[in-house]
mmCIF file of the protein (N, C-alpha, C, O) and its ligand, coordinates in Angstrom:
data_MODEL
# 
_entry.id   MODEL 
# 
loop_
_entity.id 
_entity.type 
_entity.pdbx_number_of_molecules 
1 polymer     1 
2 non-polymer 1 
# 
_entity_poly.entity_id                      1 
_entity_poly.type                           'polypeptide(L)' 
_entity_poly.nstd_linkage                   no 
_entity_poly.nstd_monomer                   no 
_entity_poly.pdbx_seq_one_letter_code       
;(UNK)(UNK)(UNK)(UNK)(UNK)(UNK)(UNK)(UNK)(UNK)(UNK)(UNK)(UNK)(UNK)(UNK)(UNK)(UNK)
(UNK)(UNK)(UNK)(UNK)(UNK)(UNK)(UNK)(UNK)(UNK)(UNK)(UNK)(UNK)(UNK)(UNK)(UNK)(UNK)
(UNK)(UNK)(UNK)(UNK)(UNK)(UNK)(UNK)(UNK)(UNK)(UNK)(UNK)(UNK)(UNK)(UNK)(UNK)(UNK)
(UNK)(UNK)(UNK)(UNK)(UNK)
;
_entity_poly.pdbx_seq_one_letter_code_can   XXXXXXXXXXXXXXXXXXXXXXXXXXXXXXXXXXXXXXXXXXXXXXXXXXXXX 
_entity_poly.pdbx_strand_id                 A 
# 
loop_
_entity_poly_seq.entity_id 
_entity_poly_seq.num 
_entity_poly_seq.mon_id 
_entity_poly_seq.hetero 
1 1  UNK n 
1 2  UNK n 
1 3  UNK n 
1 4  UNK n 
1 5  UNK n 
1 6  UNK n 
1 7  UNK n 
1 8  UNK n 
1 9  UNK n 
1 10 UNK n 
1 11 UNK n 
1 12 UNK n 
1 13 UNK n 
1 14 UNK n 
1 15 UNK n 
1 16 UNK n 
1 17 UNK n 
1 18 UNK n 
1 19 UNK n 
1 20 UNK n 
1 21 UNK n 
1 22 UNK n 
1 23 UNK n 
1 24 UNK n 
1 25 UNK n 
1 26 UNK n 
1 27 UNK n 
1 28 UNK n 
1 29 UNK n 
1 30 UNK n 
1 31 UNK n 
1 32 UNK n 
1 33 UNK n 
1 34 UNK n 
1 35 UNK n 
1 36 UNK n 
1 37 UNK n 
1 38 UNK n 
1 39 UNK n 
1 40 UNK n 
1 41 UNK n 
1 42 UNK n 
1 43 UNK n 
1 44 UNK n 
1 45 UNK n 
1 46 UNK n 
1 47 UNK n 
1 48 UNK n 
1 49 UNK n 
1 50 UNK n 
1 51 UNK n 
1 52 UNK n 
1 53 UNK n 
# 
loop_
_struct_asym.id 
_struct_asym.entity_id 
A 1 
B 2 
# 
loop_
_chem_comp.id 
_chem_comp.type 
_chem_comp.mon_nstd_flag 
UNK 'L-peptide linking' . 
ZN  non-polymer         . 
# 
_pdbx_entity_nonpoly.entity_id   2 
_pdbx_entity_nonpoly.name        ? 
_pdbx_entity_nonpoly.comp_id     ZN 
# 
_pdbx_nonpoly_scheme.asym_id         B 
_pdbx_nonpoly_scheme.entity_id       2 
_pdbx_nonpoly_scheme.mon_id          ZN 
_pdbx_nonpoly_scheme.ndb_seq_num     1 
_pdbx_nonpoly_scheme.pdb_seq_num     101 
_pdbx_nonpoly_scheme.auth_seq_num    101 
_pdbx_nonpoly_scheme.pdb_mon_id      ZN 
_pdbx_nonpoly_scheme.auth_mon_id     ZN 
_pdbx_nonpoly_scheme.pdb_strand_id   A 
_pdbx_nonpoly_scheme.pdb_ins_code    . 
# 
loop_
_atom_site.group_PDB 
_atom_site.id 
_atom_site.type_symbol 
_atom_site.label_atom_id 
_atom_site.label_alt_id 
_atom_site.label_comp_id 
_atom_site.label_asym_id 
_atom_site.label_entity_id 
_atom_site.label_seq_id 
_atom_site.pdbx_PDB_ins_code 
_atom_site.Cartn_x 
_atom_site.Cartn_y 
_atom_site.Cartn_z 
_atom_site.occupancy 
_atom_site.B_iso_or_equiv 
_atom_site.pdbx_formal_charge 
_atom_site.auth_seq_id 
_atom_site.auth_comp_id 
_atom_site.auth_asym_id 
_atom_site.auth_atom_id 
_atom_site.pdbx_PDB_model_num 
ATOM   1   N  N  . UNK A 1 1  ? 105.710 -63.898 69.292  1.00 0.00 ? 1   UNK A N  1 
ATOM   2   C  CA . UNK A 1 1  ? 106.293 -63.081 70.365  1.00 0.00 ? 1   UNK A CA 1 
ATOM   3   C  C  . UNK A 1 1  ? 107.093 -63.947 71.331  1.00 0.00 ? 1   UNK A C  1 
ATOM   4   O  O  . UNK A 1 1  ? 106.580 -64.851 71.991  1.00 0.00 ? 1   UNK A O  1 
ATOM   5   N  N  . UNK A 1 2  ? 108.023 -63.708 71.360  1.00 0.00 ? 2   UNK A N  1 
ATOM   6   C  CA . UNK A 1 2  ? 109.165 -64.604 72.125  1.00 0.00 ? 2   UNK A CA 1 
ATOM   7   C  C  . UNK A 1 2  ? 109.091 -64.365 73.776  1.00 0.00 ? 2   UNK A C  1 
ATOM   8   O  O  . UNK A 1 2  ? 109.866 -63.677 74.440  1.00 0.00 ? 2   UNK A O  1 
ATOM   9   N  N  . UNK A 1 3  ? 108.222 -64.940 74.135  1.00 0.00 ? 3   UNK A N  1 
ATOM   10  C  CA . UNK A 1 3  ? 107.404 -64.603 75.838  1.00 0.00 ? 3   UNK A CA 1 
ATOM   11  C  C  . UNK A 1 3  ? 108.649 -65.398 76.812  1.00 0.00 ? 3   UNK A C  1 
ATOM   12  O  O  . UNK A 1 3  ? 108.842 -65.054 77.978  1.00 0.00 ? 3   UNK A O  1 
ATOM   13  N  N  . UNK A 1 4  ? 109.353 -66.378 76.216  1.00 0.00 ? 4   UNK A N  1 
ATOM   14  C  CA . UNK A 1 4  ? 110.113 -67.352 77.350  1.00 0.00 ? 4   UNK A CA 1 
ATOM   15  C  C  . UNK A 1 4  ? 111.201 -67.351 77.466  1.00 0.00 ? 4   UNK A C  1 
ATOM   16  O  O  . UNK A 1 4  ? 111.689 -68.404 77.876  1.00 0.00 ? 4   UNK A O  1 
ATOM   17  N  N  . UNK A 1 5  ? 112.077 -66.263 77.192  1.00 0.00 ? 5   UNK A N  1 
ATOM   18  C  CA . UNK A 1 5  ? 112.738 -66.118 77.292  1.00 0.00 ? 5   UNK A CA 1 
ATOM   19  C  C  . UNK A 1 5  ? 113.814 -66.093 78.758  1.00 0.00 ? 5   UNK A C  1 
ATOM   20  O  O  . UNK A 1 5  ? 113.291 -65.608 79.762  1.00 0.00 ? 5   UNK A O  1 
ATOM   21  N  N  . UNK A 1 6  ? 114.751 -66.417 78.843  1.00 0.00 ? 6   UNK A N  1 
ATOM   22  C  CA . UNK A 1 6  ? 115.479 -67.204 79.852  1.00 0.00 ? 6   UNK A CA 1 
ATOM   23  C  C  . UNK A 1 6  ? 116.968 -65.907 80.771  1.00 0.00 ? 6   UNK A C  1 
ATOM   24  O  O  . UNK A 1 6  ? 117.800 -66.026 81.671  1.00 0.00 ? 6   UNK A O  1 
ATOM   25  N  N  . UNK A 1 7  ? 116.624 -65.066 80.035  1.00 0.00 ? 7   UNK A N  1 
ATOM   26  C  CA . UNK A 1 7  ? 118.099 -64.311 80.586  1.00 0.00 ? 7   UNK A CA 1 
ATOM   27  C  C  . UNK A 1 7  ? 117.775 -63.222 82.029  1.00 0.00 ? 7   UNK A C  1 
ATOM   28  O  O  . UNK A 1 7  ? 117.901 -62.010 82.201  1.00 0.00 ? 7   UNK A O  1 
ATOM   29  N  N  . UNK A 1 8  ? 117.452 -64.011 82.630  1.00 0.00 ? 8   UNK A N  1 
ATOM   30  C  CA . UNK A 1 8  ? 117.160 -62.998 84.124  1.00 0.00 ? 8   UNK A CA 1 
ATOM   31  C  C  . UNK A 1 8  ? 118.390 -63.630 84.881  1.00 0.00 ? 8   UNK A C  1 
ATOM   32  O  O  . UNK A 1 8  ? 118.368 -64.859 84.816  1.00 0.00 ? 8   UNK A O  1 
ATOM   33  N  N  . UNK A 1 9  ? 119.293 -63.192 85.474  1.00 0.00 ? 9   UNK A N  1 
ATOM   34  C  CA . UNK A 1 9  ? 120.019 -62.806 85.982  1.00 0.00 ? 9   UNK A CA 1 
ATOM   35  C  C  . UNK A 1 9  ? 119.604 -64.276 87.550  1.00 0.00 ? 9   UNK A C  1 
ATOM   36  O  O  . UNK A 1 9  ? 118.543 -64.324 88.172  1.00 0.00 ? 9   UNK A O  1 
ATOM   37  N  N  . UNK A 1 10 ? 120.813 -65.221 87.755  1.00 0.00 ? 10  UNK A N  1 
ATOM   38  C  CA . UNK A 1 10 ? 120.322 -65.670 89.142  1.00 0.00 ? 10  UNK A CA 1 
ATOM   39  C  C  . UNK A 1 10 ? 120.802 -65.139 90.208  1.00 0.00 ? 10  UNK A C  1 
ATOM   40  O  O  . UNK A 1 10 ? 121.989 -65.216 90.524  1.00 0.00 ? 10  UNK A O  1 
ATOM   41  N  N  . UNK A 1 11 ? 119.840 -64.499 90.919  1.00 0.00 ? 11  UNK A N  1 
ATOM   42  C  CA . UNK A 1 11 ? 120.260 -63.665 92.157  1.00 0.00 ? 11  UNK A CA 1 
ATOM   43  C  C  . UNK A 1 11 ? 119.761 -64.853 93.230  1.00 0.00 ? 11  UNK A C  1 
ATOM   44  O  O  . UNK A 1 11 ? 119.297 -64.257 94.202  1.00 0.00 ? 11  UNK A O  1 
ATOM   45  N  N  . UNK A 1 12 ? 119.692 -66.032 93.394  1.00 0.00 ? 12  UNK A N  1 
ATOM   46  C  CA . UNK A 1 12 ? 119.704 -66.941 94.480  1.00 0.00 ? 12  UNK A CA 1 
ATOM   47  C  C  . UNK A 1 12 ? 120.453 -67.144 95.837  1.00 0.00 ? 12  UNK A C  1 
ATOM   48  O  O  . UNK A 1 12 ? 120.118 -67.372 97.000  1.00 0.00 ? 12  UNK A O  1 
ATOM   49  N  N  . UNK A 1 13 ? 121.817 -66.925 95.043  1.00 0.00 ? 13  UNK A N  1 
ATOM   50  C  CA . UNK A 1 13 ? 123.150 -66.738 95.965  1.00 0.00 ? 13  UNK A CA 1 
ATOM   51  C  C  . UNK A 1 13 ? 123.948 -65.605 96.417  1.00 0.00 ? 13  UNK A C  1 
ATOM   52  O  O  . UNK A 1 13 ? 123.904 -64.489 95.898  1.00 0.00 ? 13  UNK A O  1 
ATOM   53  N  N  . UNK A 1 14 ? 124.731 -65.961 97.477  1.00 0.00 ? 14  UNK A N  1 
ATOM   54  C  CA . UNK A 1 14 ? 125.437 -65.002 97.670  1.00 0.00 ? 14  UNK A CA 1 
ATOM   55  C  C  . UNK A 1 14 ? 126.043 -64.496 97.077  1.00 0.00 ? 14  UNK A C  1 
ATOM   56  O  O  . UNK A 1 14 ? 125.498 -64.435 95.976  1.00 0.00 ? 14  UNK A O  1 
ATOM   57  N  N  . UNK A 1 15 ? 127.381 -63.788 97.064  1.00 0.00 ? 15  UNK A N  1 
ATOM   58  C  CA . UNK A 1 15 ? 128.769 -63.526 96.300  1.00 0.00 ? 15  UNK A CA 1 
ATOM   59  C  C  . UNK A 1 15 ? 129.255 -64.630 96.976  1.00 0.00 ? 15  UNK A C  1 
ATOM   60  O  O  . UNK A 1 15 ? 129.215 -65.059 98.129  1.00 0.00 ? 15  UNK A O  1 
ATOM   61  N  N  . UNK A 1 16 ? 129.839 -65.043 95.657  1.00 0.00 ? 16  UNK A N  1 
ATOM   62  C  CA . UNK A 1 16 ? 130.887 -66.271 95.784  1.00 0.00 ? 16  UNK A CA 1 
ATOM   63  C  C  . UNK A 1 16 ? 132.001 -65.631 96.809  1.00 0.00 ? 16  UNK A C  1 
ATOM   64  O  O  . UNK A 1 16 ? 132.087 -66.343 97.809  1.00 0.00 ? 16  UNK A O  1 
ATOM   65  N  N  . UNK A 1 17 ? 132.543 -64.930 96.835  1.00 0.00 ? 17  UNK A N  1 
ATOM   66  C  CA . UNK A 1 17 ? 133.561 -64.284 97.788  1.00 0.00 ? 17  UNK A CA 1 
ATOM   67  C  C  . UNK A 1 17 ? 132.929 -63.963 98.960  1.00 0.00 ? 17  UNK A C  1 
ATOM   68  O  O  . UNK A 1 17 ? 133.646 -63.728 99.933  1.00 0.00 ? 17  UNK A O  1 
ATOM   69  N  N  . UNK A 1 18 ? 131.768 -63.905 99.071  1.00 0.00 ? 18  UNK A N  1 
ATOM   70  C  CA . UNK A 1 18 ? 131.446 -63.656 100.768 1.00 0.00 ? 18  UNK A CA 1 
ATOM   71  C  C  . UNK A 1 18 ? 131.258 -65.287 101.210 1.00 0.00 ? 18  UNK A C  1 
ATOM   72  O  O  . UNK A 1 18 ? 130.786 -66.261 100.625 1.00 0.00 ? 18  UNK A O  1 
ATOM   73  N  N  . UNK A 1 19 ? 131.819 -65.096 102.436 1.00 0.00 ? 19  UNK A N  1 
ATOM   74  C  CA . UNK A 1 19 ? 131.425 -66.595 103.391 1.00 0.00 ? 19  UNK A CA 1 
ATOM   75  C  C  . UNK A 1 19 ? 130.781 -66.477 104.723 1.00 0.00 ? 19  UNK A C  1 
ATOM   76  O  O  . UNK A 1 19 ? 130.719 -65.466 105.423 1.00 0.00 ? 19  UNK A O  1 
ATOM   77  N  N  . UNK A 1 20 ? 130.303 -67.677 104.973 1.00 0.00 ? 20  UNK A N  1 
ATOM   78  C  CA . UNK A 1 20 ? 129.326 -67.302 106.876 1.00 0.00 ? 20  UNK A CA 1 
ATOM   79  C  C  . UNK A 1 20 ? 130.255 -67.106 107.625 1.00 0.00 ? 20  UNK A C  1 
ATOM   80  O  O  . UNK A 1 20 ? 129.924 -66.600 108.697 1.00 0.00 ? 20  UNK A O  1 
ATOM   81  N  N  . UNK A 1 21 ? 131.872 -67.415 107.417 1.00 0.00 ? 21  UNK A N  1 
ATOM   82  C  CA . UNK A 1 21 ? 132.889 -67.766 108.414 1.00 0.00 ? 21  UNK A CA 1 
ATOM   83  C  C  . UNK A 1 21 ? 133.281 -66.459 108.989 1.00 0.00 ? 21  UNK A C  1 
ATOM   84  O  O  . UNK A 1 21 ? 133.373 -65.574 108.138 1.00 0.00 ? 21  UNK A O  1 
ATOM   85  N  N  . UNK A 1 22 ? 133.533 -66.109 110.187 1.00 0.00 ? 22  UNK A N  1 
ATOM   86  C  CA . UNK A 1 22 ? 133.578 -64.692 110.683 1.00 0.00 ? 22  UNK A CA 1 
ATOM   87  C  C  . UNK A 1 22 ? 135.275 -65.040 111.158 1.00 0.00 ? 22  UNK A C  1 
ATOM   88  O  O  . UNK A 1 22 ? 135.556 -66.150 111.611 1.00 0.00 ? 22  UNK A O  1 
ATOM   89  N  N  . UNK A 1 23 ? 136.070 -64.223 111.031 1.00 0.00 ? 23  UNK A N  1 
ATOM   90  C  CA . UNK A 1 23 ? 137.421 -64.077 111.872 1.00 0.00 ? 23  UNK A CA 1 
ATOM   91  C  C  . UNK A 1 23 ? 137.849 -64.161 112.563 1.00 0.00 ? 23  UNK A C  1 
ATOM   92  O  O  . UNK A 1 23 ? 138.002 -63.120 113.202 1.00 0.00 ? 23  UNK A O  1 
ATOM   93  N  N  . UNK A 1 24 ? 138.537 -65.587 113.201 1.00 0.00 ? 24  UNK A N  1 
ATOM   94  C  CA . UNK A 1 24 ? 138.856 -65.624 114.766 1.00 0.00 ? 24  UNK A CA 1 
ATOM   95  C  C  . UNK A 1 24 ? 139.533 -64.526 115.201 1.00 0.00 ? 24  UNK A C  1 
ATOM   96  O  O  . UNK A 1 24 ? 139.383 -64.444 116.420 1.00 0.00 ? 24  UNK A O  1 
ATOM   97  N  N  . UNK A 1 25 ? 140.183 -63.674 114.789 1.00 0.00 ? 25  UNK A N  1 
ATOM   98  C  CA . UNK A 1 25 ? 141.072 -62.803 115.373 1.00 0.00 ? 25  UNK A CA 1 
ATOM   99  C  C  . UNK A 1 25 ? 139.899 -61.651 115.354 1.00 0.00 ? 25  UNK A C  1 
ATOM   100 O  O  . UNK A 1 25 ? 139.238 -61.630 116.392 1.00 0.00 ? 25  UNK A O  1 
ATOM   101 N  N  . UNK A 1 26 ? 139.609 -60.908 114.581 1.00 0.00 ? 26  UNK A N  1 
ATOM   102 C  CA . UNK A 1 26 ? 138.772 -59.905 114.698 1.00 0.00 ? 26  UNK A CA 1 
ATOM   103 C  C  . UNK A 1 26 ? 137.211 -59.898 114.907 1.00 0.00 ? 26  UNK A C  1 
ATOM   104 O  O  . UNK A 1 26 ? 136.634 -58.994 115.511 1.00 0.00 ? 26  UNK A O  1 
ATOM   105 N  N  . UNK A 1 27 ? 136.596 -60.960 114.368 1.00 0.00 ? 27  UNK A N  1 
ATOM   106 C  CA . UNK A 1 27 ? 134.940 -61.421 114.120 1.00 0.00 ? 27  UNK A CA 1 
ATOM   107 C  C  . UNK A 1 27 ? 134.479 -60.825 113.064 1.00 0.00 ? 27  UNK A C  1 
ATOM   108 O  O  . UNK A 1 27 ? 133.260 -60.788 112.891 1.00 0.00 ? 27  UNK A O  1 
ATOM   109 N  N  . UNK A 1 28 ? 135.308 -60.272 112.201 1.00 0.00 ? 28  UNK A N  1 
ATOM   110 C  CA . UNK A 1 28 ? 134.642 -59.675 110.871 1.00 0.00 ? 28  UNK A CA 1 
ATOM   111 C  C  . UNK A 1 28 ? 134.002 -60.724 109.999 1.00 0.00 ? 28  UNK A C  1 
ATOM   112 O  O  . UNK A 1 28 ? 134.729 -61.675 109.713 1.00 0.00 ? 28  UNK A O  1 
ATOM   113 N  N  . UNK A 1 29 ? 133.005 -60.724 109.613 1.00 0.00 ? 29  UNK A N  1 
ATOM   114 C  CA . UNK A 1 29 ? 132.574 -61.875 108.423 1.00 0.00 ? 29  UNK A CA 1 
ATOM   115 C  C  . UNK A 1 29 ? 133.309 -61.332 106.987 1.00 0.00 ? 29  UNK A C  1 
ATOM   116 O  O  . UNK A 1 29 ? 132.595 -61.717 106.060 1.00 0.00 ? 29  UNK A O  1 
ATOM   117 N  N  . UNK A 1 30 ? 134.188 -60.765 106.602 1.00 0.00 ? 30  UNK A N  1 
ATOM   118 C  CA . UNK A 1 30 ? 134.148 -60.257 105.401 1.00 0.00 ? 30  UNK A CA 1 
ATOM   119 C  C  . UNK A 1 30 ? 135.573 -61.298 104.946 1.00 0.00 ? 30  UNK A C  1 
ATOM   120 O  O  . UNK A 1 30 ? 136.659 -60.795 104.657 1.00 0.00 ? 30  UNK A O  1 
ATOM   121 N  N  . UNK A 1 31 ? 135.344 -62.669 104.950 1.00 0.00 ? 31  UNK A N  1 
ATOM   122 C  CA . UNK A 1 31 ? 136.682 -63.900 105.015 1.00 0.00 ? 31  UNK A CA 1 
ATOM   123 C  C  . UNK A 1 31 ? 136.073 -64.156 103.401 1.00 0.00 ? 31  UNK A C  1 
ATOM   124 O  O  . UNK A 1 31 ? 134.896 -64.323 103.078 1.00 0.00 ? 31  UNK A O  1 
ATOM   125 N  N  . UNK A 1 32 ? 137.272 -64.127 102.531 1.00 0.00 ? 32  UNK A N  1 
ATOM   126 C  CA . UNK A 1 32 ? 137.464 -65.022 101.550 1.00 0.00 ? 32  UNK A CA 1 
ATOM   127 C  C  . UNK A 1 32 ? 138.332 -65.974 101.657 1.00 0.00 ? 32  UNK A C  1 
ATOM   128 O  O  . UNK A 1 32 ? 139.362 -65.861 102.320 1.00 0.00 ? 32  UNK A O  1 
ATOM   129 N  N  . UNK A 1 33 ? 137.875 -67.393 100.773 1.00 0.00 ? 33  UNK A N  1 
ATOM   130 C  CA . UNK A 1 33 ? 138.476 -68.688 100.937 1.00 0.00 ? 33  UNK A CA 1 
ATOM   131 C  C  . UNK A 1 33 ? 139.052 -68.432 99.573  1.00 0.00 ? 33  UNK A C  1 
ATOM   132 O  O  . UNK A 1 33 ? 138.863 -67.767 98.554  1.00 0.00 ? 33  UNK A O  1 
ATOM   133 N  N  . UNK A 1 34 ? 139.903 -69.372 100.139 1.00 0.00 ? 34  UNK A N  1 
ATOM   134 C  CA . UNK A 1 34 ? 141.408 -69.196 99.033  1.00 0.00 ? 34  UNK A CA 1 
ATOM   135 C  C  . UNK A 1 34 ? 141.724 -70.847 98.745  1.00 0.00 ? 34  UNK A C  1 
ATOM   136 O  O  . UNK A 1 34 ? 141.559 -71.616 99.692  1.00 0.00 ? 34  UNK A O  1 
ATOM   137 N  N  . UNK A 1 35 ? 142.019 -71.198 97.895  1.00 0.00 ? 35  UNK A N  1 
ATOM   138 C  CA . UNK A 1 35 ? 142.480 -72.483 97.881  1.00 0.00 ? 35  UNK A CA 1 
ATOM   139 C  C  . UNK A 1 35 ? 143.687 -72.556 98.287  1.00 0.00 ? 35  UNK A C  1 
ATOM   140 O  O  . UNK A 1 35 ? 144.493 -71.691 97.943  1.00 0.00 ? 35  UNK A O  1 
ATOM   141 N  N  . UNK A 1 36 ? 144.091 -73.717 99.188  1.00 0.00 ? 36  UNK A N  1 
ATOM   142 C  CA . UNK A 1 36 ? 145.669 -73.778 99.467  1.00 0.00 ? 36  UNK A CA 1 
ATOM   143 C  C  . UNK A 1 36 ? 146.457 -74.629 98.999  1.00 0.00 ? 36  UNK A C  1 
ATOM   144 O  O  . UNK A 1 36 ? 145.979 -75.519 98.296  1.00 0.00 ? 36  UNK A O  1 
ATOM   145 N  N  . UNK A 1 37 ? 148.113 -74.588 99.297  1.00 0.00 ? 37  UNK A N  1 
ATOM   146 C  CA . UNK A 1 37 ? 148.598 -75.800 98.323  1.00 0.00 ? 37  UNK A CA 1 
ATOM   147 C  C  . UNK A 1 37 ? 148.481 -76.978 98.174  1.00 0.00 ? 37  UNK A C  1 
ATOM   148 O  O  . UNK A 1 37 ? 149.237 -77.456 97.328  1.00 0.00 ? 37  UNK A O  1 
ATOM   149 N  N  . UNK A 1 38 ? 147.504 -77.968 98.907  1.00 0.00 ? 38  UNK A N  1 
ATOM   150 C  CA . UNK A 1 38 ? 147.634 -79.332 99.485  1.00 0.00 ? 38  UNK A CA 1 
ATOM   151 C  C  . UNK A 1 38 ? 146.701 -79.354 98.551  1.00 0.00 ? 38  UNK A C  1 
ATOM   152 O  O  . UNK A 1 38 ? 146.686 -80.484 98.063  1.00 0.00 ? 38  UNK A O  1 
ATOM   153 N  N  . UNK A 1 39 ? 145.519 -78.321 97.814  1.00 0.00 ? 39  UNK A N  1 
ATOM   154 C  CA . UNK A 1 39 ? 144.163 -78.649 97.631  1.00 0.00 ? 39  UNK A CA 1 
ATOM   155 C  C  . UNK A 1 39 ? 143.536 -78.551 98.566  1.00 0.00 ? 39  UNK A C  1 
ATOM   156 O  O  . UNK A 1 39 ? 142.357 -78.890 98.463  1.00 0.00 ? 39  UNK A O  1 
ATOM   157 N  N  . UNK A 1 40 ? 143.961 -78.116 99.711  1.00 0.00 ? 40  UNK A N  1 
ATOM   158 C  CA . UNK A 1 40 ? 143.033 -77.833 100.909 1.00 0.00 ? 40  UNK A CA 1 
ATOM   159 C  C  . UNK A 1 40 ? 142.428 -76.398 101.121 1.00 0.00 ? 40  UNK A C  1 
ATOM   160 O  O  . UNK A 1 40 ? 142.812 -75.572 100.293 1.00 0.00 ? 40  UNK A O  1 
ATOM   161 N  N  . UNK A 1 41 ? 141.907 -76.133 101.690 1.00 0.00 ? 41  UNK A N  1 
ATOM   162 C  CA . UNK A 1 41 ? 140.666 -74.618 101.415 1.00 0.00 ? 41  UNK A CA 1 
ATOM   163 C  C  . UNK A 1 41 ? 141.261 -73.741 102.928 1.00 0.00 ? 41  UNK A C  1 
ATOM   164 O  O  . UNK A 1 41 ? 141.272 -74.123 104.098 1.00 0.00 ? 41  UNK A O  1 
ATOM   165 N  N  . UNK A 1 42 ? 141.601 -72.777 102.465 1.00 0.00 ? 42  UNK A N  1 
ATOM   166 C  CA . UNK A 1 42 ? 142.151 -71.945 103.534 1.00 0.00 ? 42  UNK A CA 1 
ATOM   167 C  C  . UNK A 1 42 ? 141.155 -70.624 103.391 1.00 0.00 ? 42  UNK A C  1 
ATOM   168 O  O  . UNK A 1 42 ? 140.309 -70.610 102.497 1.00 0.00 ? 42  UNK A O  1 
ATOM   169 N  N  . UNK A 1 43 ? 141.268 -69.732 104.137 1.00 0.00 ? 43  UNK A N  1 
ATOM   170 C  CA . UNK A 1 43 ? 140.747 -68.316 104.548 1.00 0.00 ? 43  UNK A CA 1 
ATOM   171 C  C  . UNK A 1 43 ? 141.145 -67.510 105.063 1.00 0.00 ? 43  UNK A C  1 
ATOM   172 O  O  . UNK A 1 43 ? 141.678 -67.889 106.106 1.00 0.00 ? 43  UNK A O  1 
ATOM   173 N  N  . UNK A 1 44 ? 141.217 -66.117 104.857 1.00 0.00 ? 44  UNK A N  1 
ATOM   174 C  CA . UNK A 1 44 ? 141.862 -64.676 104.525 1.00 0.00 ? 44  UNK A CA 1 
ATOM   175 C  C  . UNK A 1 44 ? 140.866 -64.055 104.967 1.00 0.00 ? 44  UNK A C  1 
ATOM   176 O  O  . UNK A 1 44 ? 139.733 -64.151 104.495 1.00 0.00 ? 44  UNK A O  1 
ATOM   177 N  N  . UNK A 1 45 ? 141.138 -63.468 105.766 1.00 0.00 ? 45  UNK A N  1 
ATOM   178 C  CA . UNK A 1 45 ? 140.406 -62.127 106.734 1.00 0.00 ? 45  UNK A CA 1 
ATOM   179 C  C  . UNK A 1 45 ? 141.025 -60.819 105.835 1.00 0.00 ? 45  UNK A C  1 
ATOM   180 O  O  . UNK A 1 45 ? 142.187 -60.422 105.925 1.00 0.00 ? 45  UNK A O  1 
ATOM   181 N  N  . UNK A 1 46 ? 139.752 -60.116 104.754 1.00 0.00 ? 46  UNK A N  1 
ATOM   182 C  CA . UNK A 1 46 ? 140.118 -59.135 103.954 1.00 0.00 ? 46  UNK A CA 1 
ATOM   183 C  C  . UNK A 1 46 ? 139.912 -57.947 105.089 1.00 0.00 ? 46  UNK A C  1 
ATOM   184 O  O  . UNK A 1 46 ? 140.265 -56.875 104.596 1.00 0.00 ? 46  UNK A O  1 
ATOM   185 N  N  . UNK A 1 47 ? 139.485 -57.809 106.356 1.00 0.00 ? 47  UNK A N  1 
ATOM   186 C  CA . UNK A 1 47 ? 139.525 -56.881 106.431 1.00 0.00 ? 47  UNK A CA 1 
ATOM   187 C  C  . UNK A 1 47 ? 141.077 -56.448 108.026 1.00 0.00 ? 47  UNK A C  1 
ATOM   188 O  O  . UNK A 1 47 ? 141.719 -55.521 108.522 1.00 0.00 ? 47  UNK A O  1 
ATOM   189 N  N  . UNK A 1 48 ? 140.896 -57.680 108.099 1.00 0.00 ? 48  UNK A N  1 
ATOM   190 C  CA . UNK A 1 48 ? 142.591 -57.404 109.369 1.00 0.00 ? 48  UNK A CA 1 
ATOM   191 C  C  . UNK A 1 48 ? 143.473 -57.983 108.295 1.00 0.00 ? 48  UNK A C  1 
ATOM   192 O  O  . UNK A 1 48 ? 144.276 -57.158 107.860 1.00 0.00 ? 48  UNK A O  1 
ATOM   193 N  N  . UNK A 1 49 ? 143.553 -59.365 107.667 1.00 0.00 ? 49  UNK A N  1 
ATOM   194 C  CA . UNK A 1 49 ? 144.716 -59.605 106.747 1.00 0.00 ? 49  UNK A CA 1 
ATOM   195 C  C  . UNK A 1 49 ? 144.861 -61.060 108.030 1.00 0.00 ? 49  UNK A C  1 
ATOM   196 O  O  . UNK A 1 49 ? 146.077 -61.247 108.079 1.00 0.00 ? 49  UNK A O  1 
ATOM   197 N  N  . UNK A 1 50 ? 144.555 -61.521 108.470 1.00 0.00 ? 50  UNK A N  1 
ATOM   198 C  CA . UNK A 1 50 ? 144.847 -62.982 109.401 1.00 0.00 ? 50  UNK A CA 1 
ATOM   199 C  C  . UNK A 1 50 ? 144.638 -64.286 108.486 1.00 0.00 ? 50  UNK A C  1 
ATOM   200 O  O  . UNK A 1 50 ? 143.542 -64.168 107.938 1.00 0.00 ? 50  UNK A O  1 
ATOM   201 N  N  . UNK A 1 51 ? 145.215 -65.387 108.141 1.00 0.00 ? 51  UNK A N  1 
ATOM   202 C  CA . UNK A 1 51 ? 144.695 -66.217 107.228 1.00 0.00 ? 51  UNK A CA 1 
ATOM   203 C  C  . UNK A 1 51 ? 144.627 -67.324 108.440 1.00 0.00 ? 51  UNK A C  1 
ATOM   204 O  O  . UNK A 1 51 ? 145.036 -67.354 109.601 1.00 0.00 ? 51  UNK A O  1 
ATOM   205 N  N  . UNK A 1 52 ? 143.985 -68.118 107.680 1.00 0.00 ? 52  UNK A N  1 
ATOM   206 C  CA . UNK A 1 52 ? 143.625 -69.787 108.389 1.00 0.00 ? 52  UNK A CA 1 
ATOM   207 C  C  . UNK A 1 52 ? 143.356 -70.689 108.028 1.00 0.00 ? 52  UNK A C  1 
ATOM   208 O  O  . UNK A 1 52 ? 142.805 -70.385 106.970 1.00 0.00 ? 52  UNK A O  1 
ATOM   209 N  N  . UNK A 1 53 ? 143.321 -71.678 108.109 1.00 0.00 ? 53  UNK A N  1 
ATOM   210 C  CA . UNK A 1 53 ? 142.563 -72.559 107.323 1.00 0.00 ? 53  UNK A CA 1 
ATOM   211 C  C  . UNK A 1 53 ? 141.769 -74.213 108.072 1.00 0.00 ? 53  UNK A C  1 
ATOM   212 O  O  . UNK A 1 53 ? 141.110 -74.962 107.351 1.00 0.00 ? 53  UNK A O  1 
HETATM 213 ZN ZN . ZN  B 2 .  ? 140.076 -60.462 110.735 1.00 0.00 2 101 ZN  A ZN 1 
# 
């Protein structure tokens, strides 16, 4: 009987698309990070549309 089986799902983390970072312009937490062109890590306020980085 195959008891050890390994496929449960890791619910540890967040969504990769949610971040702690809240919106200077609005305070919404709902910011995805975006990579920017330098290789540097920028962020997008999905719910006003403000980016930053
Ligand atoms: Zn915003």
């Amino acid at each position: 009987m195959p008891a050890s089986r390994d496929d449960i799902p890791d619910l540890s983390g967040a969504p990769r698309t949610a971040t702690r970072i809240s919106c200077p312009s609005c305070g919404s937490s709902r910011v995805a990070q975006m990579l920017g062109d330098s290789g540097g890590v920028s962020y997008v306020c999905t719910a006003c549309g403000h980016s930053w980085s």
